[in-house]
C-alpha positions, 0 to 999 in steps of 0.5 A, a space after each residue: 111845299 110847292 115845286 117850282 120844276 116845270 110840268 111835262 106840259 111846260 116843258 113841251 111849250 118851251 121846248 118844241 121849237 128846239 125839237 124842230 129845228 133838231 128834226 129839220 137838221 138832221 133830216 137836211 143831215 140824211 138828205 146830204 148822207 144820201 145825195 153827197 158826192 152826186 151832181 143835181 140834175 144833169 150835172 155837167 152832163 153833156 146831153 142836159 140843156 139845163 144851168 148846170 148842164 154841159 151840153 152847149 160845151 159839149 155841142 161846140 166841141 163837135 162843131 169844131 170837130 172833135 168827136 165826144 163820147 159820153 162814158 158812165 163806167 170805167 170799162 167803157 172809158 177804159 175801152 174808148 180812150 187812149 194815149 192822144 184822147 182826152 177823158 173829162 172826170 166829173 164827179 171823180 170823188 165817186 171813184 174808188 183807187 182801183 177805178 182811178 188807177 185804170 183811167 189813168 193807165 189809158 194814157 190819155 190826157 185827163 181834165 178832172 172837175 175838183 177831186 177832193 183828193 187830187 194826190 190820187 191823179 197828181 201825187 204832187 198836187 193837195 186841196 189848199 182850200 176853197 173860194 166862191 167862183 169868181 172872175 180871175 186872170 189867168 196869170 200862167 203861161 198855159 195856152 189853153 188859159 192866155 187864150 181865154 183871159 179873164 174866165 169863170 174860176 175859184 172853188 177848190 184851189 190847190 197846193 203843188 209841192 215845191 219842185 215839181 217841174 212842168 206844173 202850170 198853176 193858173 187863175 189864182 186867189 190869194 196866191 192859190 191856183 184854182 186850175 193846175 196842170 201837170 204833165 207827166 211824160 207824154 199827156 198831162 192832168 188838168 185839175 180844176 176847181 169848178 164846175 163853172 166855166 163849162 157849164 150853160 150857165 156861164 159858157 158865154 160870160 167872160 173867157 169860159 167859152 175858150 176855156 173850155 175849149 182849150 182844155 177838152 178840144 185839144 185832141 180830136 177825142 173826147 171821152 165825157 166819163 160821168 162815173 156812177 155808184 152803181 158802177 162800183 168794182 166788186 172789189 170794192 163793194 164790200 166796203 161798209 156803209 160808213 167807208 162811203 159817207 163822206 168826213 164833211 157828212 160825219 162832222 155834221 152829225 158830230 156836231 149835231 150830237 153836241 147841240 142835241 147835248 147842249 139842249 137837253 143839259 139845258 131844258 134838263 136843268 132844275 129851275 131852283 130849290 123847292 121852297 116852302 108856302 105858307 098855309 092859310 090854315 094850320 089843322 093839327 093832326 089830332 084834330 084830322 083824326 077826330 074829324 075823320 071819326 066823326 064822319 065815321 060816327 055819322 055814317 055808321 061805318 063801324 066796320 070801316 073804323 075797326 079794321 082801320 084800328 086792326 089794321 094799324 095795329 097789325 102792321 106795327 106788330 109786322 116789324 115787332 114779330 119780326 116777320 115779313 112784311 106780307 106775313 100770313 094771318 096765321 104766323 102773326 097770330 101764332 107769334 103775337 099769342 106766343 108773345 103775350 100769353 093770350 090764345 090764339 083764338 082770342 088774338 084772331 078775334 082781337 085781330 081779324 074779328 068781326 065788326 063791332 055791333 054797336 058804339 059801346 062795342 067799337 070803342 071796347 075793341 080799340 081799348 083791347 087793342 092798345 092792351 094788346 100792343 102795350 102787352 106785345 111790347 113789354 120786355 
């Protein structure tokens, strides 16, 4: 008989591709867990000079004389804006509700870079979707965006409920806006799709310039809040590890765990029925057993055969006897005496003797015990 399932060593070849591409994932799985919600590198950050940068912004803003400061906890925005300032917010998924609800009570006007959850500073206003950035047209009454005309925009666009009044949706893609603004009592909240046209990168293309411009320098204030995790409230701190790493992060591993699945089901599976294989030769069993005895004829090794003989026979009187299969010396030859009439000191010797002296000795021995077993199991 011959089995056709793999070797460890086969299945190893096969599979390590697999396995690798299993560890890079989940490794890119932990780096995302680990960095999401944070910006690279001087992400709009206003003293960065690199691509994604918004220092060029922030240094235009102050020539034009409007004085920017740069925030990176709640309570220093809370403390340096107010109604008649303006408050950028980066990254405002990092926000829990406790810190939203405190910048929103400064009463400043605020520009927040694509919230994941815009409902939390405009209850009117849901994420729609997403598109790549892109050059659109303003096509909105807005000041700031007929102002800067064709502009840097996309990412996130928004759905606004049907109703609300003063809402500004402007730079839509297939009739989604991707910057909407609303105005609630005395300031508005601006939301916008992208990082885009406020960063180095693109603040000289297009109307990006005089986006930016339109949307932080209106007012003669500007507070540039970069939130931070290590700026957590105590309250909210008390959160568990899972309550922090985003649904999109879940969802990969999910779905990870399905392929991870899918590919040990598949490697896992038999490759077809073990089949027979002819054999070139066919060796009976009683020819076995005469070649094993003429080795041991030509090697002497009385001994060796007659405790195979005893052997043999003990353990199918093991079973007769009824007794344990690691029955004692003893019990088995108490029982076995008892059974055939015999002393025990005879069945010890049939048993447990010594080795048979010579040819002529060995083969008495295995006579006596084909009497012994013919007498163990006469009813």
């Amino acid at each position: 008989m011959t089995s056709l399932d793999p070797t460890p060593t086969q299945v190893w070849r096969a599979a390590r591709g697999p396995v690798a591409v299993v560890l890079v994932v989940l490794l890119g799985a932990l780096v995302l867990a680990a960095t999401a919600g944070r910006g690279g590198t001087g992400r709009l950050d206003p003293r960065a000079p690199d691509p994604a940068g918004g220092r060029a912004v922030a240094q235009i803003l102050r020539d034009q004389g409007v004085t920017v400061d740069l925030a990176t906890t709640t309570a220093r925005v809370v403390s340096g804006a107010g109604p008649g300032d303006t408050v950028l917010v980066v990254d405002p998924d990092l926000l829990v509700d406790e810190q939203v609800t405190e910048v929103l009570r400064t009463g400043a006007d605020l520009v927040v870079i694509a919230p994941g959850e815009p409902e939390r500073f405009v209850p009117a206003v849901t994420v729609a979707g997403g598109a790549p950035s892109e050059v659109r047209q303003p096509g909105c009454a807005l000041r700031a965006a007929r102002r800067a005309g064709a502009a840097e925009t996309g990412g996130r666009s928004w759905q606004v409920r049907a109703g609300e009044r003063g809402a500004r949706l402007c730079y839509a893609g297939d009739g989604l806006p991707s910057l909407v603004q609303v105005r609630d009592d005395a300031r508005s909240v601006t939301l916008i799709g992208t990082t885009a046209p406020l960063t180095n990168r693109h603040l000289g293309e297009e109307g990006n310039a005089a986006l930016a411009l339109g949307l932080l320098g209106a007012r003669e204030r500007l507070v540039w809040y970069l939130p931070s995790l290590s700026d957590v409230p105590d309250s909210a701190q008390q959160r568990s590890f899972y309550d922090l790493v985003p649904d999109g992060v879940w969802w990969g591993l999910v779905q990870l765990a399905v392929a991870v699945l899918l590919l040990a089901l598949w490697r896992g599976r038999r490759l077809g029925p073990v089949v027979t294989e002819p054999l070139p030769v066919v060796v009976r069993a009683a020819e076995t057993v005469e070649g094993r005895a003429r080795l041991y004829r030509r090697g002497g090794a009385r001994d060796t055969a007659a405790e195979s003989l005893r052997a043999g026979l003990r353990s199918r009187l093991v079973p007769l006897m009824g007794l344990p299969a690691r029955a004692e010396p003893p019990a088995l030859v108490d029982a076995v005496a008892a059974r055939t009439r015999r002393t025990p000191r005879d069945v010890a010797a049939l048993l447990y003797g010594a080795a048979p002296a010579d040819d002529a000795a060995l083969v008495r021995l295995a006579d006596d015990l084909d009497a012994l077993e013919r007498e163990v199991r006469r009813p």
